[in-house]
Backbone as ProteinMPNN parsed JSONL, in Angstrom:
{"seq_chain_A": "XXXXXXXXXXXXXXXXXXXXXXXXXXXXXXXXXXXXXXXXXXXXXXXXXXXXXXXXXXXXXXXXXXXXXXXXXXXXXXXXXXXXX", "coords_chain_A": {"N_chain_A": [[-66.995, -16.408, -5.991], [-69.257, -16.706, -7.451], [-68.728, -14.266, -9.345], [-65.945, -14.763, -10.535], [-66.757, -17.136, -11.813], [-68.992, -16.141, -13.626], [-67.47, -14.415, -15.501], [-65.873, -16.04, -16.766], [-67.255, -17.831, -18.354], [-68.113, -15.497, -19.886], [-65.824, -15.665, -21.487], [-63.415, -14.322, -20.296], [-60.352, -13.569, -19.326], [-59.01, -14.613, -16.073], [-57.325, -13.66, -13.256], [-55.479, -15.452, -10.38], [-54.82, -15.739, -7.302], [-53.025, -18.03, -5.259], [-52.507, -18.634, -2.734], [-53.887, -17.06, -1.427], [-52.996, -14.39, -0.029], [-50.696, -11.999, 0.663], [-47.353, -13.366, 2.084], [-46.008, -13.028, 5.415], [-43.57, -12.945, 5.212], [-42.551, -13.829, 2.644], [-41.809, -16.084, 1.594], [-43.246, -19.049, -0.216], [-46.779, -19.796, 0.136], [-48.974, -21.9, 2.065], [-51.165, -23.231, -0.724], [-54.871, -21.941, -1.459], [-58.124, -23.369, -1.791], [-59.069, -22.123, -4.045], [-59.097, -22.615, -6.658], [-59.201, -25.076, -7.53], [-62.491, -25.159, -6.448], [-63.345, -23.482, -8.339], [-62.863, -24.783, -10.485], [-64.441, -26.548, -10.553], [-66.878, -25.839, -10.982], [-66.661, -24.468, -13.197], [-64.702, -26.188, -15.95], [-61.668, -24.667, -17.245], [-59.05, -24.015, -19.115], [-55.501, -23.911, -17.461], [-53.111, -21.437, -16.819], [-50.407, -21.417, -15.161], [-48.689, -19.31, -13.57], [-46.423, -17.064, -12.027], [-45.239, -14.136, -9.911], [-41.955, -12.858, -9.608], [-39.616, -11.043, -7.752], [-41.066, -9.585, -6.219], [-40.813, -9.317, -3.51], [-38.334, -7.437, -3.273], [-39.982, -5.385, -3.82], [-41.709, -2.58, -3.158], [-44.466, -3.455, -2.507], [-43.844, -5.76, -0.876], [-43.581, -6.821, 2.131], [-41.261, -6.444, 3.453], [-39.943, -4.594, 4.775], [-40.955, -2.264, 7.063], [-44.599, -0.394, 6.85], [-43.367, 2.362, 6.78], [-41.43, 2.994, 5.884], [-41.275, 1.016, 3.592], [-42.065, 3.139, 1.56], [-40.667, 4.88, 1.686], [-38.466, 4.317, 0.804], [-36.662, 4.981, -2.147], [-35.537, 3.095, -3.761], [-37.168, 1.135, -4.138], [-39.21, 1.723, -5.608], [-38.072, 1.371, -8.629], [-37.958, -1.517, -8.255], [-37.019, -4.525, -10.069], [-39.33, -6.816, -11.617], [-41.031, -9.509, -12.502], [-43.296, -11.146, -14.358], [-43.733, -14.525, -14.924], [-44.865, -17.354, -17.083], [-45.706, -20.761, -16.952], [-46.669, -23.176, -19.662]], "CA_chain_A": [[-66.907, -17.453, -6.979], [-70.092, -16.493, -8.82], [-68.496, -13.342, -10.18], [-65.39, -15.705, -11.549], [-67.856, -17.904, -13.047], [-69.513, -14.727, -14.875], [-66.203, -13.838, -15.879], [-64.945, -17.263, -17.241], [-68.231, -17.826, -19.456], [-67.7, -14.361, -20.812], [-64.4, -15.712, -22.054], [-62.534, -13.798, -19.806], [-59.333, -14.246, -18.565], [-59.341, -14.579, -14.53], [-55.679, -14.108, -12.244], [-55.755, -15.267, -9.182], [-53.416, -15.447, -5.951], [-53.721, -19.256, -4.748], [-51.804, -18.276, -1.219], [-55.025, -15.889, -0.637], [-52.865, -13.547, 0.422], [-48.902, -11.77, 0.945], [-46.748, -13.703, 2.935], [-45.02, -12.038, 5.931], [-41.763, -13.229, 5.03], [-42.05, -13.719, 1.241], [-41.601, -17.413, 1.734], [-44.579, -19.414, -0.81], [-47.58, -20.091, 1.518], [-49.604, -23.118, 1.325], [-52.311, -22.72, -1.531], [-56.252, -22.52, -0.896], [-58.596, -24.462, -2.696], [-60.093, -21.703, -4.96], [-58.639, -23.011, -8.11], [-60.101, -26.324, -7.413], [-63.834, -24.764, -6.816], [-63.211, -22.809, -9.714], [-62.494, -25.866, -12.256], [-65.634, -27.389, -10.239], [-68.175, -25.049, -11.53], [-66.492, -24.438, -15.129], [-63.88, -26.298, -16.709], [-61.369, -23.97, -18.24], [-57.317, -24.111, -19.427], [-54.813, -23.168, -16.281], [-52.148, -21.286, -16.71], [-49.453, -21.184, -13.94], [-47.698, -17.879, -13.441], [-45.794, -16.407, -10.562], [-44.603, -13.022, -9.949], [-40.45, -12.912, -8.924], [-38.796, -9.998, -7.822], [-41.675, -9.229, -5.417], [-39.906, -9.526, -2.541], [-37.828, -6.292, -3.264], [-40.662, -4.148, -4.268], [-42.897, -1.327, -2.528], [-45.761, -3.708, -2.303], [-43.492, -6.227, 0.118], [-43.89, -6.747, 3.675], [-39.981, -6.901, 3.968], [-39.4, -3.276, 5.523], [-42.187, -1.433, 7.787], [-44.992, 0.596, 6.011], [-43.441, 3.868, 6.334], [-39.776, 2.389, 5.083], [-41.5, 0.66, 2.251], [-42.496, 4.293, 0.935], [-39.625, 6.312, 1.993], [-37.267, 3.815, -0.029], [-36.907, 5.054, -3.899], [-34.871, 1.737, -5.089], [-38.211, 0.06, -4.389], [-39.816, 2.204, -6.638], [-37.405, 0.644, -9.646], [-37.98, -2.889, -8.408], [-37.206, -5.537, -11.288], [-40.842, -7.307, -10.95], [-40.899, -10.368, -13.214], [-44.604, -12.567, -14.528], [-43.327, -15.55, -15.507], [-45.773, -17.525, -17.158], [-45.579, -22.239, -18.054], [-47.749, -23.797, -20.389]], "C_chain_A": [[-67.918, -17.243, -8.106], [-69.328, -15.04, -10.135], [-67.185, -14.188, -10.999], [-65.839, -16.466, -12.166], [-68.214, -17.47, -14.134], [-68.288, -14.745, -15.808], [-65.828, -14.752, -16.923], [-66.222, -17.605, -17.939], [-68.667, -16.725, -19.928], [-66.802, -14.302, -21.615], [-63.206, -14.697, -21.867], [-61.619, -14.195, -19.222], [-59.411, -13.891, -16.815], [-57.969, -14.566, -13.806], [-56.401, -14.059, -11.49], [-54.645, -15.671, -8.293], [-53.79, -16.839, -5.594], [-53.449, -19.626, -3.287], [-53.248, -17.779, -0.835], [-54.421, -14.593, 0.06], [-51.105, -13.101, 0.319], [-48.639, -12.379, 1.773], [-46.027, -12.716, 3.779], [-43.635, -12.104, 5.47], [-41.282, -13.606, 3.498], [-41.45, -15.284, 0.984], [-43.052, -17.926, 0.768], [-45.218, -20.381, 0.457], [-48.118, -21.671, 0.839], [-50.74, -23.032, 0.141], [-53.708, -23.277, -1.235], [-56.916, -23.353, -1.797], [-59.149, -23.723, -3.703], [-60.247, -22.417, -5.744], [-59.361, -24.254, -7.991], [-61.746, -26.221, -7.416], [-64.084, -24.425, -8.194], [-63.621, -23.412, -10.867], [-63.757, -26.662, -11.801], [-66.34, -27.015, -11.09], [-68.045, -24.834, -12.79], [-64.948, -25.158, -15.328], [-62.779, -25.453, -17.607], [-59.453, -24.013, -17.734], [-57.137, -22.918, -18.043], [-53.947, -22.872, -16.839], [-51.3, -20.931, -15.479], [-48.667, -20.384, -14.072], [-47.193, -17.674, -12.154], [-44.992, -15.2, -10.887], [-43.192, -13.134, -9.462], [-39.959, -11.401, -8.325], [-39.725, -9.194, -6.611], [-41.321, -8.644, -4.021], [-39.173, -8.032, -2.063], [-38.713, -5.181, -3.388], [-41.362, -3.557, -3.119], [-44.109, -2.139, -1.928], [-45.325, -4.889, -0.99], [-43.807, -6.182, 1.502], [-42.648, -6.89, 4.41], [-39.564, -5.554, 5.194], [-40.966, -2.584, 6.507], [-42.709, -0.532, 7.015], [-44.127, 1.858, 5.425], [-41.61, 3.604, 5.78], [-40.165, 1.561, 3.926], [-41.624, 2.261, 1.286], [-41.288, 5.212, 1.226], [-38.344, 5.74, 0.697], [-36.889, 3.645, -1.39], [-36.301, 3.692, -4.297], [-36.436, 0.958, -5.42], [-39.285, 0.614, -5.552], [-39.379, 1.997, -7.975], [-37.418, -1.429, -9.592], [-37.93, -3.697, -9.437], [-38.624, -6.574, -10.751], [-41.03, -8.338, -12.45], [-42.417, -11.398, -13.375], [-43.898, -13.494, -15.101], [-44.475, -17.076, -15.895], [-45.505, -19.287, -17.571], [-47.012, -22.862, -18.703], [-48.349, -25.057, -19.534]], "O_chain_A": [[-67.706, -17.459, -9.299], [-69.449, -14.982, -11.358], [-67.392, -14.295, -12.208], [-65.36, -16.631, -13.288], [-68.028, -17.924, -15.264], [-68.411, -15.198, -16.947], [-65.456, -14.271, -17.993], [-65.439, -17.852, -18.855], [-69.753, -16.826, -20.499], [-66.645, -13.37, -22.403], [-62.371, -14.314, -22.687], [-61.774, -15.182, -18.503], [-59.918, -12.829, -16.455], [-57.441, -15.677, -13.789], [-57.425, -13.389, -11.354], [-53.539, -15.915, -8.777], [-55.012, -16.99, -5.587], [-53.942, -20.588, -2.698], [-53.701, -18.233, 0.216], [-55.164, -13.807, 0.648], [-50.323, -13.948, -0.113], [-49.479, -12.318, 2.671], [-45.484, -11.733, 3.275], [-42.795, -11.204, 5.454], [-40.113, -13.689, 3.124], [-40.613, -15.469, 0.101], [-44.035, -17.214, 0.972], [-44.725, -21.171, 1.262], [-47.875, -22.29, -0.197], [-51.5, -22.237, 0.694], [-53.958, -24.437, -0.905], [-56.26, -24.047, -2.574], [-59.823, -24.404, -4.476], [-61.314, -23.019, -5.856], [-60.41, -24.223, -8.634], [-62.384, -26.963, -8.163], [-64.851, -24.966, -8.991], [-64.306, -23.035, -11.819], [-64.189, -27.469, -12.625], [-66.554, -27.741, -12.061], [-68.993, -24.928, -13.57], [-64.015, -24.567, -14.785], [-62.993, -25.545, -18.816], [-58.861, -24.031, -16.655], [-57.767, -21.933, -17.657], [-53.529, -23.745, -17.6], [-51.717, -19.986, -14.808], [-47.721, -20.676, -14.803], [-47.717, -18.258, -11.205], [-44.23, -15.127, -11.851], [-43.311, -13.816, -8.444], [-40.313, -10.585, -9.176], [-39.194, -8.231, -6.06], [-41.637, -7.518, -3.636], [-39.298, -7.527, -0.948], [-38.304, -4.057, -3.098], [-41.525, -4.248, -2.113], [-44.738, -1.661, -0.985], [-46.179, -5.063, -0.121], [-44.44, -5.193, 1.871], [-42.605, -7.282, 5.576], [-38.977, -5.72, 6.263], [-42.058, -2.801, 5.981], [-41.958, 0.224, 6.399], [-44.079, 2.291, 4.273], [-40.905, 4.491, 5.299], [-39.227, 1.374, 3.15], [-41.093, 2.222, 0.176], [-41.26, 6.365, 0.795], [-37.621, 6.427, -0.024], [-36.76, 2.531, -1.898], [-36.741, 3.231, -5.35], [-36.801, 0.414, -6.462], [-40.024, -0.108, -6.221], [-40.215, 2.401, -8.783], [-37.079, -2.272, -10.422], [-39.031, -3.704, -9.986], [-38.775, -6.951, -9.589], [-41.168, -7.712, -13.501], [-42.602, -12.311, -12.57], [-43.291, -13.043, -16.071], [-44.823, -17.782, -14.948], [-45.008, -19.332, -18.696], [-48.129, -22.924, -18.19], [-49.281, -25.721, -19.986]]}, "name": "protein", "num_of_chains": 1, "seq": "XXXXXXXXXXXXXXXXXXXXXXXXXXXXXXXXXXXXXXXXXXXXXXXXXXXXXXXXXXXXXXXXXXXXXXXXXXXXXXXXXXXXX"}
């Protein structure tokens, strides 16, 4: 948290994951509280993004390691930020 602090009174922009982590099943997890510490310690504009298309890609947890890497489509994955004000 101190290094996002640094970061965010540098006037840097900060992503972060609010799951904490990949889901096994690609289902949205519950979200932790960073974001809430976060806005404790500094005040600063949220934007809400989510990645789509995840699911299909290389970085998934849908297929077993060595079938994520063997499988070229996943290497074309459509991979979508979608970003609301």
């Amino acid at each position: 948290f101190d290094e996002v602090d640094a970061a965010l009174a540098e006037g840097e922009l900060v992503c972060i994951f609010p799951e904490g982590a990949l889901t096994r099943d690609g289902t949205m997890a519950a979200f932790k509280s960073g974001v809430e510490k976060i806005l404790e310690r500094r005040p600063v504009p949220v934007v809400p993004m989510a990645l789509r298309g995840m699911w299909s890609s290389m970085w998934s947890r849908r297929d077993t390691r060595l079938g994520r890497m063997r499988v070229p489509r996943r290497f074309r994955a459509t991979v979508e930020v979608v970003a609301a004000p």
